[in-house]
MOPAC internal coordinates of N, CA, C and O (Angstrom, degrees):
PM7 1SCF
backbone

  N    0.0000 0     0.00 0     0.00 0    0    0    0
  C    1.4552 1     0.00 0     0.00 0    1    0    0
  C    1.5266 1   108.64 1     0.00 0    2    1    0
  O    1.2310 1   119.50 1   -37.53 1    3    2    1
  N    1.7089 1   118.56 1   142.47 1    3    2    1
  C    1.2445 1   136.72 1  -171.57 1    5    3    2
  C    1.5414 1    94.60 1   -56.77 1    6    5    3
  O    1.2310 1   119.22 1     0.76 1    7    6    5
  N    1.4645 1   119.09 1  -179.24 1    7    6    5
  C    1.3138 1   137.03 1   135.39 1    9    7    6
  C    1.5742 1   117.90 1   -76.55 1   10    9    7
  O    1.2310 1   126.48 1   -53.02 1   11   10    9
  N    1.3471 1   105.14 1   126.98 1   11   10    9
  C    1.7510 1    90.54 1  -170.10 1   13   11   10
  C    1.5014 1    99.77 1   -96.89 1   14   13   11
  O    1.2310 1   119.95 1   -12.55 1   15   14   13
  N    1.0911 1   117.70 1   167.45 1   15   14   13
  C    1.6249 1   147.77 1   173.11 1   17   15   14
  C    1.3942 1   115.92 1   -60.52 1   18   17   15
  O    1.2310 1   121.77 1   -71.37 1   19   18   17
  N    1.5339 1   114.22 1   108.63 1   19   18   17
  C    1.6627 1   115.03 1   176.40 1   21   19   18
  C    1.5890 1   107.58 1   -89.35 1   22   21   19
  O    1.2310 1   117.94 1   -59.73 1   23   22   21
  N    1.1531 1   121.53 1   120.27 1   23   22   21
  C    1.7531 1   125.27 1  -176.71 1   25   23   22
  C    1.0991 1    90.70 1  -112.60 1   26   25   23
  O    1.2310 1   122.95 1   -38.48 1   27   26   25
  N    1.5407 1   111.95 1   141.52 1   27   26   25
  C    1.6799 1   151.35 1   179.35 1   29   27   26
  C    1.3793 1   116.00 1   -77.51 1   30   29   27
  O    1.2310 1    99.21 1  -106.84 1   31   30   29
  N    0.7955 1   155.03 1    73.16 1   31   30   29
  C    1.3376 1   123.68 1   172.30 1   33   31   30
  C    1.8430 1   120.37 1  -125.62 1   34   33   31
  O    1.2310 1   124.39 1   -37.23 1   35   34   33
  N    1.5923 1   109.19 1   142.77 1   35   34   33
  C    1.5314 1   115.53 1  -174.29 1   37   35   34
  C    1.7873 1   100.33 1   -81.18 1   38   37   35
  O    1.2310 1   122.76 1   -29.71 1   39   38   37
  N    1.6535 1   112.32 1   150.29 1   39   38   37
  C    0.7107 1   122.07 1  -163.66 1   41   39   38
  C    1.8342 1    71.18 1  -124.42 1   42   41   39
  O    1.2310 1   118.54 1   -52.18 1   43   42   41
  N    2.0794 1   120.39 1   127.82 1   43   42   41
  C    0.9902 1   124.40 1   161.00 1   45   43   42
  C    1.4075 1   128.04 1  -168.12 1   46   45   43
  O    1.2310 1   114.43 1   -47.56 1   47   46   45
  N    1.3019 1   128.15 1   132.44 1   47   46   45
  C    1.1976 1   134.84 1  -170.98 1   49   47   46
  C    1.5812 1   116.83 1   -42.78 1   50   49   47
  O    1.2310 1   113.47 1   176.53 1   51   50   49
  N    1.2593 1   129.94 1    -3.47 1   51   50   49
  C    1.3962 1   132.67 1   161.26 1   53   51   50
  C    1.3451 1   108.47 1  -115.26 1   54   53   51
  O    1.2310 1   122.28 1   -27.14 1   55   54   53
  N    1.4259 1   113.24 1   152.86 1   55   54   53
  C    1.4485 1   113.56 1  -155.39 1   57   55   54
  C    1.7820 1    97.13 1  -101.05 1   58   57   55
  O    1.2310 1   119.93 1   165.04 1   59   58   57
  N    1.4551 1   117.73 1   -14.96 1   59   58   57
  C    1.0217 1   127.39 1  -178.97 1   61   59   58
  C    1.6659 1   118.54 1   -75.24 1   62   61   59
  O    1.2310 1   130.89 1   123.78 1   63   62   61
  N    1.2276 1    96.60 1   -56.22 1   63   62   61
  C    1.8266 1   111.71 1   172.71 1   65   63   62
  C    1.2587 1   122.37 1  -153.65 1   66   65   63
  O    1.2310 1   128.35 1   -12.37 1   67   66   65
  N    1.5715 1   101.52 1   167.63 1   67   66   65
  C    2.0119 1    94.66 1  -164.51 1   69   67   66
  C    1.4489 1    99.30 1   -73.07 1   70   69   67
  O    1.2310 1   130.90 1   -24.57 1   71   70   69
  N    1.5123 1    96.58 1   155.43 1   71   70   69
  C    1.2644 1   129.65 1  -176.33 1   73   71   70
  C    1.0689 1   114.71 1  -126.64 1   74   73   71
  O    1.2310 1   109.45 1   -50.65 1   75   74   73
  N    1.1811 1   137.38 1   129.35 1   75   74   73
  C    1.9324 1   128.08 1   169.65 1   77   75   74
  C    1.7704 1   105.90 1   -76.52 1   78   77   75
  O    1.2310 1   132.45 1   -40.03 1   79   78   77
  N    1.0900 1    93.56 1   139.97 1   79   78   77
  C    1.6653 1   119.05 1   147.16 1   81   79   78
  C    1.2210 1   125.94 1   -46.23 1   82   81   79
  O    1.2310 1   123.33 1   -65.96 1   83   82   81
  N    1.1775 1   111.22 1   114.04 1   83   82   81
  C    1.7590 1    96.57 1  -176.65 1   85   83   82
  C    1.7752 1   102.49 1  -119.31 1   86   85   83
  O    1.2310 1   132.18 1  -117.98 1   87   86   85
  N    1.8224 1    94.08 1    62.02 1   87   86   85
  C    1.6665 1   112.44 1  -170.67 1   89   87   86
  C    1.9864 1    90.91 1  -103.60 1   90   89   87
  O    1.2310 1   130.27 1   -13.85 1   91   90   89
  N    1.6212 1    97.79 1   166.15 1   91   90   89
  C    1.5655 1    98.74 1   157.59 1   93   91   90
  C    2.3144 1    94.25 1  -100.90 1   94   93   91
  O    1.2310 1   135.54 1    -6.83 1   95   94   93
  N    1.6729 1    87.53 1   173.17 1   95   94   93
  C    1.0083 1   107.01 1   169.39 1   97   95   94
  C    1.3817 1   126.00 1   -34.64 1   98   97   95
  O    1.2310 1   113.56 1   106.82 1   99   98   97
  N    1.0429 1   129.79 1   -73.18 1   99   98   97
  C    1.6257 1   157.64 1   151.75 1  101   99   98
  C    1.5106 1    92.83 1    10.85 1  102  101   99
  O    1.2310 1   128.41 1   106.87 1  103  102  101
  N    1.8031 1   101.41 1   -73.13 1  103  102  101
  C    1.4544 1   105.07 1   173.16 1  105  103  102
  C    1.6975 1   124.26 1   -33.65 1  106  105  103
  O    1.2310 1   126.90 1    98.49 1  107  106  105
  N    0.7387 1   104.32 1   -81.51 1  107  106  105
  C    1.7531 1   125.68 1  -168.46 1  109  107  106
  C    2.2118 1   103.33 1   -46.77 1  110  109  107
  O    1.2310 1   137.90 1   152.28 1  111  110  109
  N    1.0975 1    82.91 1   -27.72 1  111  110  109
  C    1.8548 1    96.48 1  -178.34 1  113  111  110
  C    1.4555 1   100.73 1   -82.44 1  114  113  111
  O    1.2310 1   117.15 1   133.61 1  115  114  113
  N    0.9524 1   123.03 1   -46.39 1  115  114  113
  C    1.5153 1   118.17 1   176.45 1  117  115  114
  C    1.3679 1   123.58 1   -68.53 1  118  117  115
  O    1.2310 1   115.77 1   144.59 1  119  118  117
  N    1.0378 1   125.64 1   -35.41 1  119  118  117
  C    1.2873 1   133.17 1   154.56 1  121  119  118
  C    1.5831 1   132.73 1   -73.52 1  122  121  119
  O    1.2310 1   118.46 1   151.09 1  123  122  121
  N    1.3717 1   120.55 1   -28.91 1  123  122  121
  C    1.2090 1   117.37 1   137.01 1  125  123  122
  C    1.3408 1   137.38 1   -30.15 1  126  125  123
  O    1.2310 1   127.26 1   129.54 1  127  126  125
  N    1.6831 1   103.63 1   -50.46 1  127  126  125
  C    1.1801 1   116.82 1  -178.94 1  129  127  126
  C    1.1920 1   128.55 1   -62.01 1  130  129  127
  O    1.2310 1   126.72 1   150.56 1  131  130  129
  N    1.5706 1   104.69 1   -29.44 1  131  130  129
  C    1.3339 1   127.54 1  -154.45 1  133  131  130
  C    1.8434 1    93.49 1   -86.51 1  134  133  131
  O    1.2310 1   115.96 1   158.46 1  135  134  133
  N    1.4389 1   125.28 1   -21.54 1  135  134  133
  C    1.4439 1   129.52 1  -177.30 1  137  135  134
  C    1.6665 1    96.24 1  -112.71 1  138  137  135
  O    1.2310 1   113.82 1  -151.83 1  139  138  137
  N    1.2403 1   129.30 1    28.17 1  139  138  137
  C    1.6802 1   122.86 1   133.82 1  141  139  138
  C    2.0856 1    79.78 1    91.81 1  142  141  139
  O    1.2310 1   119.71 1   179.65 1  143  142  141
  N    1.2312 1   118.15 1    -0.35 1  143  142  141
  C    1.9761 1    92.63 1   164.64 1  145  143  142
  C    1.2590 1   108.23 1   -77.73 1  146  145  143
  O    1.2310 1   129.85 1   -14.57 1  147  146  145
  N    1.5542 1    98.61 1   165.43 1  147  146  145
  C    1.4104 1   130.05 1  -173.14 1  149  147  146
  C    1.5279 1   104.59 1  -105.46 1  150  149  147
  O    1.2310 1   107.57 1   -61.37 1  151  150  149
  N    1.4908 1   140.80 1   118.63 1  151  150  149
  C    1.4328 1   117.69 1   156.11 1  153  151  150
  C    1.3599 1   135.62 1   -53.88 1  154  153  151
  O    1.2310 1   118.69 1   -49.88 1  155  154  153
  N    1.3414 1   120.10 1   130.12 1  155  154  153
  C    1.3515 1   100.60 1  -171.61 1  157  155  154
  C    1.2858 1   107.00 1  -141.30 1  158  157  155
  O    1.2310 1   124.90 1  -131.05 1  159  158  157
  N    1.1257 1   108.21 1    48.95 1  159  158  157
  C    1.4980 1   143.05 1  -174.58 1  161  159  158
  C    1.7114 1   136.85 1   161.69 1  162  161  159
  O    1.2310 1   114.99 1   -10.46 1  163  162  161
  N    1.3296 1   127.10 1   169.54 1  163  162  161
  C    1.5456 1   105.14 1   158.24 1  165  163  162
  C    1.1747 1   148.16 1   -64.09 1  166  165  163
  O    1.2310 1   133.08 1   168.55 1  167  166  165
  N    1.5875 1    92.34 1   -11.45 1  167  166  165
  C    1.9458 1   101.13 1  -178.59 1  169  167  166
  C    1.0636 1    97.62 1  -139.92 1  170  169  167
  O    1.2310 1   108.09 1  -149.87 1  171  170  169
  N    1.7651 1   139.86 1    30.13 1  171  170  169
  C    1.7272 1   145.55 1  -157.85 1  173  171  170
  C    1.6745 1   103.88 1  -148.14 1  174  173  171
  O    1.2310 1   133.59 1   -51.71 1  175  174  173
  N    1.4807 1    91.33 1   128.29 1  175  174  173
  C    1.6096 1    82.71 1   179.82 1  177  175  174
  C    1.9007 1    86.03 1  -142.98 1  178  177  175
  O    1.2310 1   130.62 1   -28.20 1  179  178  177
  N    1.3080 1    97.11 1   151.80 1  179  178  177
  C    1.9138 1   106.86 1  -178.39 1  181  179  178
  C    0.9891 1    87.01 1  -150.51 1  182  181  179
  O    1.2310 1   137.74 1   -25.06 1  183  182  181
  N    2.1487 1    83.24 1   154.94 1  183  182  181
  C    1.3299 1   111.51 1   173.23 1  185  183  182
  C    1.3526 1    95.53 1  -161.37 1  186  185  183
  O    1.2310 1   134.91 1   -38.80 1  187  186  185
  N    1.4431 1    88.77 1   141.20 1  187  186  185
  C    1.4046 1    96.78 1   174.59 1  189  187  186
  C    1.9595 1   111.72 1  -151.52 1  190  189  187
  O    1.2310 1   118.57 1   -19.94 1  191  190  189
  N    1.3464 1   120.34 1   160.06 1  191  190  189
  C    1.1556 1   125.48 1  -147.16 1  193  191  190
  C    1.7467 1    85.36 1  -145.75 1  194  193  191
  O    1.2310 1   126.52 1    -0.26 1  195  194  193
  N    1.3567 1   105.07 1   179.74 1  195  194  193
  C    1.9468 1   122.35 1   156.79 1  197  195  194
  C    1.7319 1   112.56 1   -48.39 1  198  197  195
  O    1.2310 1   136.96 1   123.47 1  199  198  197
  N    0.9578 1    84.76 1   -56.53 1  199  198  197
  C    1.8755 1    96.19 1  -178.22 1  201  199  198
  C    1.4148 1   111.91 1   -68.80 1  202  201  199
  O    1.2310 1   122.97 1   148.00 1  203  202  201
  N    1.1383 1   111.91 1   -32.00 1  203  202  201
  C    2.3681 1    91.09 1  -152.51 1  205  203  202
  C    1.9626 1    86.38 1  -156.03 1  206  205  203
  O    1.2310 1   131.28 1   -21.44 1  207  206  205
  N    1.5322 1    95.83 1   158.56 1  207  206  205
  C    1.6604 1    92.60 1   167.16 1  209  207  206
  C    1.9189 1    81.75 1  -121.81 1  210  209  207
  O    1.2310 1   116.24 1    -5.36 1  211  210  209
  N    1.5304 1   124.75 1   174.64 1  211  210  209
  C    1.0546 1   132.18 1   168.80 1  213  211  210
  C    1.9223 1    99.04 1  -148.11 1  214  213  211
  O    1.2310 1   132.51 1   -32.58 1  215  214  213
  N    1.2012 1    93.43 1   147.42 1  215  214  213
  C    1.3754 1    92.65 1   173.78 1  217  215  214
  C    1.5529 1    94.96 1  -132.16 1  218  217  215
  O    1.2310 1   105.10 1   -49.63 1  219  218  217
  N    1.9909 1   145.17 1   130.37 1  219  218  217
  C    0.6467 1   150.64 1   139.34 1  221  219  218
  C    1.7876 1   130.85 1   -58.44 1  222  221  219
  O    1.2310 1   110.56 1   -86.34 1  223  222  221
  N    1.1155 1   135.35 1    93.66 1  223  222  221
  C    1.6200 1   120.37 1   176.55 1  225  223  222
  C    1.4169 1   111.31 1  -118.25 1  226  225  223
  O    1.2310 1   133.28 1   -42.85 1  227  226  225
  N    1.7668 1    91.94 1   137.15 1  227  226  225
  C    1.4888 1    78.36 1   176.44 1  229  227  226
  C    1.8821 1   103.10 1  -115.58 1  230  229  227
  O    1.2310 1   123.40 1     0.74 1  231  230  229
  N    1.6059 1   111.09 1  -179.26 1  231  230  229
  C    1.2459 1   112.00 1  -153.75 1  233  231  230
  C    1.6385 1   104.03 1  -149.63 1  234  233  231
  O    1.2310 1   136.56 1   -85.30 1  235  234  233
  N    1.2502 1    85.53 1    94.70 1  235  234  233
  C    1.5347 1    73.47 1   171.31 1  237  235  234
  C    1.4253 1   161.70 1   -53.11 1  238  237  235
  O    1.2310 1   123.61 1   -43.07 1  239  238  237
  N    1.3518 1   110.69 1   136.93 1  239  238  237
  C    1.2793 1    93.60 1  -163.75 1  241  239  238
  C    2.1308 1   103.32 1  -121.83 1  242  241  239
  O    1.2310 1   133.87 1     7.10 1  243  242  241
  N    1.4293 1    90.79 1  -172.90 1  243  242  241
  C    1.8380 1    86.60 1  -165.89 1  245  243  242
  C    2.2514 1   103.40 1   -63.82 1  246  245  243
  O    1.2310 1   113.86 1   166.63 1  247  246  245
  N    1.0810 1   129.22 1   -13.37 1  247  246  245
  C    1.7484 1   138.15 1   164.94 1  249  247  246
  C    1.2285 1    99.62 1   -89.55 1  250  249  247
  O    1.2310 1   118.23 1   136.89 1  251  250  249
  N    1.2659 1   120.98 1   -43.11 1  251  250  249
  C    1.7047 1    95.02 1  -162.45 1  253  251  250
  C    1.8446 1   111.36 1   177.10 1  254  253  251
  O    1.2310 1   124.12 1   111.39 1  255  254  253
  N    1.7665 1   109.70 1   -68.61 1  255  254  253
  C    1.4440 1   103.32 1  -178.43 1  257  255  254
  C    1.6591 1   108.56 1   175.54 1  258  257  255
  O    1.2310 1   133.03 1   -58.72 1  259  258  257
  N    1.3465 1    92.43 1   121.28 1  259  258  257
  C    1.6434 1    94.38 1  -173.66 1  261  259  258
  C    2.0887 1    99.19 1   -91.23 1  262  261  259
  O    1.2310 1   125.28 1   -39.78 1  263  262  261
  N    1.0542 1   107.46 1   140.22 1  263  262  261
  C    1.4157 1   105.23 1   172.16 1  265  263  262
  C    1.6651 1   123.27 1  -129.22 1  266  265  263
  O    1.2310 1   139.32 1   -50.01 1  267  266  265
  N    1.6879 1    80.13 1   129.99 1  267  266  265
  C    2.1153 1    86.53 1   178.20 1  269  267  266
  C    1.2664 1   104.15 1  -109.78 1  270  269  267
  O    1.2310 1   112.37 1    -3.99 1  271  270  269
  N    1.2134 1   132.00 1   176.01 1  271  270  269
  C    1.6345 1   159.28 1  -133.71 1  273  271  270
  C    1.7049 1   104.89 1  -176.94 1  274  273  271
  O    1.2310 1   123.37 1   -92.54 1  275  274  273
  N    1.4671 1   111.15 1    87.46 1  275  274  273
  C    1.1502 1   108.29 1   154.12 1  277  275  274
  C    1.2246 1   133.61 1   -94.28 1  278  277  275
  O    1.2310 1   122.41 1   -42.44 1  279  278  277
  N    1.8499 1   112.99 1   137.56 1  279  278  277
  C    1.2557 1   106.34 1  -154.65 1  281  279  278
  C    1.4939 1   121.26 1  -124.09 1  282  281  279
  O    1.2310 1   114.50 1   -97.49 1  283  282  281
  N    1.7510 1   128.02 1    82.51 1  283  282  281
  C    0.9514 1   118.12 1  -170.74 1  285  283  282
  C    1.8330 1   123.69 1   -86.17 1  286  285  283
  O    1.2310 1   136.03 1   -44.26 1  287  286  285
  N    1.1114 1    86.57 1   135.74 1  287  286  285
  C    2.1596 1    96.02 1  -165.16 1  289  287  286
  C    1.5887 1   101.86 1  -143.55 1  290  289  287
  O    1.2310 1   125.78 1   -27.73 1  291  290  289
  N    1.4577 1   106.50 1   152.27 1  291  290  289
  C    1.5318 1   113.60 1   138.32 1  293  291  290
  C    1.1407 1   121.86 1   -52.74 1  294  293  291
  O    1.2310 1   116.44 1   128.22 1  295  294  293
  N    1.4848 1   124.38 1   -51.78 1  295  294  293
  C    1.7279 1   115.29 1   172.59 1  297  295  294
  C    1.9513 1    82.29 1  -107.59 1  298  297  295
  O    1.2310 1   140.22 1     8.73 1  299  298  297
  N    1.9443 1    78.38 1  -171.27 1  299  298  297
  C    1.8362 1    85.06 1  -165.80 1  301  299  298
  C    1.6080 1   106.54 1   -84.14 1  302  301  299
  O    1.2310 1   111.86 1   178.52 1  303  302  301
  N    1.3930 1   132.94 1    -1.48 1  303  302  301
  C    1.3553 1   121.22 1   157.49 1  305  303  302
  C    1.6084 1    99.01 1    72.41 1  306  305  303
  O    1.2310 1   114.25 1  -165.43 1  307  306  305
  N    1.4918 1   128.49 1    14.57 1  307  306  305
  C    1.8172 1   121.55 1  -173.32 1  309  307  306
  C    1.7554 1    98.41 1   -65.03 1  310  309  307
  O    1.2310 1   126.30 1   142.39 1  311  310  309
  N    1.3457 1   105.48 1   -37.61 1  311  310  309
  C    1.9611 1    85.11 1   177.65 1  313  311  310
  C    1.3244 1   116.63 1   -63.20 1  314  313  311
  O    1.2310 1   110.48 1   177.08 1  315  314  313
  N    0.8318 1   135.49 1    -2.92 1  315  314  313
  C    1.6119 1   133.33 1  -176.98 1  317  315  314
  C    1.8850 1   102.78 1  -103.35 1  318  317  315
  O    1.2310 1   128.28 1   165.26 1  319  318  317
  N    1.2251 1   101.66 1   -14.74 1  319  318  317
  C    1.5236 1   107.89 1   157.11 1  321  319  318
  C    1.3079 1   112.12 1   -81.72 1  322  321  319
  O    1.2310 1   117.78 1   119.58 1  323  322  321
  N    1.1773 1   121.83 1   -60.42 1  323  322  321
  C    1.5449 1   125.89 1  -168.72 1  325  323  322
  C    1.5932 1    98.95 1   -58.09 1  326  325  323
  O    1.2310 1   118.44 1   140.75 1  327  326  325
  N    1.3936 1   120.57 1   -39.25 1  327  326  325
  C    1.9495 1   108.81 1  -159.80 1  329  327  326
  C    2.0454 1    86.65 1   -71.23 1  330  329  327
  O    1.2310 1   124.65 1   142.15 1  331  330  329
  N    1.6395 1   108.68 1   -37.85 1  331  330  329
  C    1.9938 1    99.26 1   172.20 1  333  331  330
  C    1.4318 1   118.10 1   -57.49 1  334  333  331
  O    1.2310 1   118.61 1   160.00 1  335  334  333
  N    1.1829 1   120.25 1   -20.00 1  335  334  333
  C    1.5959 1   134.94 1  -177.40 1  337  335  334
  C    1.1840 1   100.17 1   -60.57 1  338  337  335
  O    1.2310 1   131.81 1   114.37 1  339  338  337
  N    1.7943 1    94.80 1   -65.63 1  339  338  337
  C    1.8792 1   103.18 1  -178.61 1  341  339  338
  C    1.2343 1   120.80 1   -58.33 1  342  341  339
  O    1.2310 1   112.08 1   135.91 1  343  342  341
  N    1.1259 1   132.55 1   -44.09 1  343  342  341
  C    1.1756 1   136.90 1   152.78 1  345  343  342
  C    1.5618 1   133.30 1   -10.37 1  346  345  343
  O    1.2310 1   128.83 1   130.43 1  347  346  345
  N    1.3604 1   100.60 1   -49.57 1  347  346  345
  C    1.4949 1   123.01 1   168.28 1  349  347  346
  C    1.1538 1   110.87 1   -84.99 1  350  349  347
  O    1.2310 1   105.56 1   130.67 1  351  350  349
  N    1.1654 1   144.36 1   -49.33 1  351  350  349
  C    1.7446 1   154.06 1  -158.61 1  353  351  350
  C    1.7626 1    93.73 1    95.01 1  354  353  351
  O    1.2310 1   116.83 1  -116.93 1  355  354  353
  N    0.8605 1   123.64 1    63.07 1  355  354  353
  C    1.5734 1   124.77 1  -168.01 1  357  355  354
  C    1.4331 1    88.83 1  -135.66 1  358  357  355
  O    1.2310 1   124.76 1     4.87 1  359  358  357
  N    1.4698 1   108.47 1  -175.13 1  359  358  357
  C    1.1692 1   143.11 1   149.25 1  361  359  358
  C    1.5551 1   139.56 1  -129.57 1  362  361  359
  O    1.2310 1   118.14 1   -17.24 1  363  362  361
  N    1.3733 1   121.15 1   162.76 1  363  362  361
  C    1.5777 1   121.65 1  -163.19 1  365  363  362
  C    2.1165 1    93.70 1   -80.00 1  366  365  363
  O    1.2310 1   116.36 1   -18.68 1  367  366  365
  N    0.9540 1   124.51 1   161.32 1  367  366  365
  C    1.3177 1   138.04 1   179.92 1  369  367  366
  C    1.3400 1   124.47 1  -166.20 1  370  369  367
  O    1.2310 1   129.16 1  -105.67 1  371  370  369
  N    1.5125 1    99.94 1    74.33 1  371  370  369
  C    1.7924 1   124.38 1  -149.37 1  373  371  370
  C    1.6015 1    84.33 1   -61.63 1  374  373  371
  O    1.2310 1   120.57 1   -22.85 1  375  374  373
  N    1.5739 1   116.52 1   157.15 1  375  374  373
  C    1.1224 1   126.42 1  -170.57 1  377  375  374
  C    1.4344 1   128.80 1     2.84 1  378  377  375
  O    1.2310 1   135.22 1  -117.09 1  379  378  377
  N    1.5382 1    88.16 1    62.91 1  379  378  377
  C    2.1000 1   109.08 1   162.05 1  381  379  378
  C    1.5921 1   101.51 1   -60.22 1  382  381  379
  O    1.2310 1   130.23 1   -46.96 1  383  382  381
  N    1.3494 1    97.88 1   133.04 1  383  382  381
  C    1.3585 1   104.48 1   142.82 1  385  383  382
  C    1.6379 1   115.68 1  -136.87 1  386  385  383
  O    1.2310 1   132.31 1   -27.28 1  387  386  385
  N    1.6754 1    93.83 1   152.72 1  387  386  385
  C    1.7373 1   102.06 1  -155.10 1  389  387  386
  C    1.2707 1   102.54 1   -68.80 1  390  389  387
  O    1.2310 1   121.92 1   -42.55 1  391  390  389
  N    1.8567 1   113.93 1   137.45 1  391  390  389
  C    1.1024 1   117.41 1   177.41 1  393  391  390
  C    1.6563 1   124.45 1   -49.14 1  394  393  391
  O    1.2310 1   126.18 1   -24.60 1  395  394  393
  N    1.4375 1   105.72 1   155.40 1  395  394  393
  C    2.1790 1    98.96 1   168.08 1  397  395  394
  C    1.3424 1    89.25 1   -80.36 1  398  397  395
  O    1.2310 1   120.10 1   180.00 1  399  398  397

């Protein structure tokens, strides 16, 4: 078996570019929860299934917390980003990178 493909993607309230969260923790854990991750850290949440592993981290920023979704799959698995997107009231923002 290949090495499979890790895809990036920002999870952010503008559909244009990432945006931080200006949530506490509490938030982001409950909703995690609610899509079957595990914490596996203070700012790291995974999940993984037959199909795909994902690792969620978030990162603080000077409001609050920008969040990515890495997504390792045989295919790229982005709907299973987008239904975490929805989740938030966010959107997917395939290869975000955090603003200067």
């Amino acid at each position: 078996m290949g090495t499979l493909t890790v895809r990036k993607f920002g999870i952010s309230l503008d559909p244009s570019e990432l945006v931080d969260f200006a949530e506490k923790m509490e938030f982001f854990s409950g909703v995690f929860t609610d899509f079957g991750f595990d914490q596996a850290g203070t700012y790291t949440f995974r999940y993984s299934d037959d199909e795909c592993m994902m690792k969620a981290e978030l990162q603080r920023s000077k409001d609050g917390y920008y969040l990515w979704v890495y997504v390792q799959a045989v295919d790229e698995h982005e709907y299973r980003v987008r239904e975490i997107a929805d989740g938030f009231g966010a959107y997917v923002v395939d290869g975000a990178k955090k603003p200067v």
